[in-house]
C-alpha positions in Angstrom: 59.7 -255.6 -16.1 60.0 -256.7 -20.1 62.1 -253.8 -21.8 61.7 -253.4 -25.5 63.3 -251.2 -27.9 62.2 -249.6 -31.1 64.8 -248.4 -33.6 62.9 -246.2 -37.0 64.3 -243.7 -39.6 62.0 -241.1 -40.7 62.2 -238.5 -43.1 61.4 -234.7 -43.2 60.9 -233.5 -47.2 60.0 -229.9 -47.3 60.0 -228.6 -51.1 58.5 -225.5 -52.0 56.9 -224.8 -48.6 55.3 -228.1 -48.8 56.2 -230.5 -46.7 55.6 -234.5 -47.6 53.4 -236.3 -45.0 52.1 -239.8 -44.9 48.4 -240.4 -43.2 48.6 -243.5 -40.7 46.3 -245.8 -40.0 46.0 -246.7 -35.8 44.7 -250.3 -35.1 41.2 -248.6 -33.7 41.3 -247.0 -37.5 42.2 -243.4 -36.9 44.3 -241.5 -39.4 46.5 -239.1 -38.4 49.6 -237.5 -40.5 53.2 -238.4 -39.8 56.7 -238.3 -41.0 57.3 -240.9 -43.8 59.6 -243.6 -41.9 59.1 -246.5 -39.9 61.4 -249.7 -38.6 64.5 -250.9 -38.9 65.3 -254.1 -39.9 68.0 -256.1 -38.0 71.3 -255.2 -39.6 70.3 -252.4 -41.4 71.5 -249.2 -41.6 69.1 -246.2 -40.4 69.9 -244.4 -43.7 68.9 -247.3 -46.0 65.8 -247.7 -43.3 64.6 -244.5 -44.3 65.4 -244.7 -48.1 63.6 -247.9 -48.3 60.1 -246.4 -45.7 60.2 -242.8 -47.6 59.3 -245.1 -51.0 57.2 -247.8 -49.7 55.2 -245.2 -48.0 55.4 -242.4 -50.8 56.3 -243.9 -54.1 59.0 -241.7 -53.8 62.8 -242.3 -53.8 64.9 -239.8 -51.7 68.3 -238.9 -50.8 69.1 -237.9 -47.1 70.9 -234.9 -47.0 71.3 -234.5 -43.5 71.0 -236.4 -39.8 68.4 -233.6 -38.1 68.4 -235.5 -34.9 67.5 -238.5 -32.6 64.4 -238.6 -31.2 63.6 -240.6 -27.9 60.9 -241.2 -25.8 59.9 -244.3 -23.1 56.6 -245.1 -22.1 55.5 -248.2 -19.2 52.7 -250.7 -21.0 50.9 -253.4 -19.7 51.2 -256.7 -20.8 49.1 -259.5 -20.8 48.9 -261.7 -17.7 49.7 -258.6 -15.4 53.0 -258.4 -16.6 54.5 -254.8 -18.0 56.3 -253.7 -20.6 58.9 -250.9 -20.3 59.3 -249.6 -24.1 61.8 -247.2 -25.4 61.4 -245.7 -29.1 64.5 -244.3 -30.6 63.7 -242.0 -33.9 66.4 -241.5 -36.2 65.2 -238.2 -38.6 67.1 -237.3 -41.2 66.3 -234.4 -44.0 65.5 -235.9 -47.4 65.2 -234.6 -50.8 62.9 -236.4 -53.6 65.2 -238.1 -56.5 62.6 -240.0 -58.2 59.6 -241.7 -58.3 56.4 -240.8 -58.5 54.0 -239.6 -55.5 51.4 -242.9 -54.7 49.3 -244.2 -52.2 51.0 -247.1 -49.8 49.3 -250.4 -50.0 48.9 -253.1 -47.2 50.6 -251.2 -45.1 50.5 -248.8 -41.8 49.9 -245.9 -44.2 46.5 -245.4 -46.1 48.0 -241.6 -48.0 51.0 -240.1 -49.1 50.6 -236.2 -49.8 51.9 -232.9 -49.3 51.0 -230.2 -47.0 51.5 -226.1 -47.1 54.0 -225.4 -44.2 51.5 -223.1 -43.0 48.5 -225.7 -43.0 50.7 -228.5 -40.9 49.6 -227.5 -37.3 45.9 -227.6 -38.3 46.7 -231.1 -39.6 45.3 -234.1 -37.1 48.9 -235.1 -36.5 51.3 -237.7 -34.9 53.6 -235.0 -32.3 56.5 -236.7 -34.7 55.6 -233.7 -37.2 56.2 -231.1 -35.0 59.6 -233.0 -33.5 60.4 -233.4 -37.3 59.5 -229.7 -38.5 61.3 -228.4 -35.3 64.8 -230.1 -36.2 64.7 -229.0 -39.4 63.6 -225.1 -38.9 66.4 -224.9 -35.7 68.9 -227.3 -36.2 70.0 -227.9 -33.2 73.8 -228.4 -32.6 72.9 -231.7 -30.8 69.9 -232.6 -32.8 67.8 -232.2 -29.7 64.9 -230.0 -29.6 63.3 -228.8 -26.6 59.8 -227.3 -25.7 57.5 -229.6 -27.6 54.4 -230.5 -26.3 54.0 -234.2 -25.1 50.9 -235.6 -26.9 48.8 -238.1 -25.1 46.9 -240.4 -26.7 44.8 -243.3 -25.1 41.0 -243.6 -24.9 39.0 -241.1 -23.2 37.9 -243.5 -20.3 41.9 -243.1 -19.1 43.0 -246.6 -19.0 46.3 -246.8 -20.1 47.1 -247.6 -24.0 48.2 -250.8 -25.2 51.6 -250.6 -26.6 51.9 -249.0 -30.1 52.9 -251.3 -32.8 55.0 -248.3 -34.4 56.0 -245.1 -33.0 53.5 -243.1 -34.4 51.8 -243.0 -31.2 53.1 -241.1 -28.7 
């Protein structure tokens, strides 16, 4: 079986019990919300990774303050010609704080809207489950940046064949 791995940085900006979300765009066209962040470039560091996302996604530049946690999960996809694909997706999330910049829509990109969001209002959102991994890191803090009791969301279509393989790890 093919392995692949998927390294991303994403950031968690709460600011006056607002959190900063960016709306995604799935290749079927959905938008959901989701942590600004995305991949890593080969030989970068995760912490320029999600400086670099957090702007081209928000028009924002931000300052991690802290490493929240490391997010994994591994999912089996088929490939073409009846091969499969065994694909592991490592999320870096750090907290972030806003140092400049102003707040902007992304452009030719994998995010259509950059806004934020009342704490209170973020479960009601149509999210990515990367929100609630995010929010959960940064309300317990986990010693080992691990958080534990989160629902597994399942996406695919309704008809229950199995999902191609994401091209970012907003889908989970």
């Amino acid at each position: 079986m093919h392995k692949e791995l998927r390294v991303a940085a994403y950031a968690v900006c709460v600011r006056d019990g607002r959190m900063l979300l960016a709306r995604w765009v799935s290749r079927d066209g959905r938008r959901r919300w989701t942590l600004p962040g995305g991949g890593m470039d080969h030989g970068e560091d995760p912490y320029d990774t999600v400086v670099r996302e957090a702007e081209e996604e928000t028009g924002y530049a931000v300052e991690p303050l802290a490493l929240l946690g490391v997010d994994s999960f591994r999912r089996s996809h088929p490939r073409r010609l009846g091969t499969a694909v065994d694909f592991q997706g490592l999320r870096i999330v750090y907290e972030v704080r806003v140092t400049g910049g102003e707040l902007r829509n992304e452009t030719d990109g994998s995010t259509d809207m950059a806004a934020w969001h009342p704490l209170d209002d973020v479960p009601a959102l149509d999210r990515v489950g990367l929100v609630d991994v995010g929010l959960a890191l940064w309300r317990e803090r986990p010693a080992a940046g691990r958080v534990t009791g989160i629902p597994e969301f399942q996406e695919g279509p309704a008809d229950g064949r199995t999902p191609p393989l994401p091209r970012d790890m907003n889908t989970e």
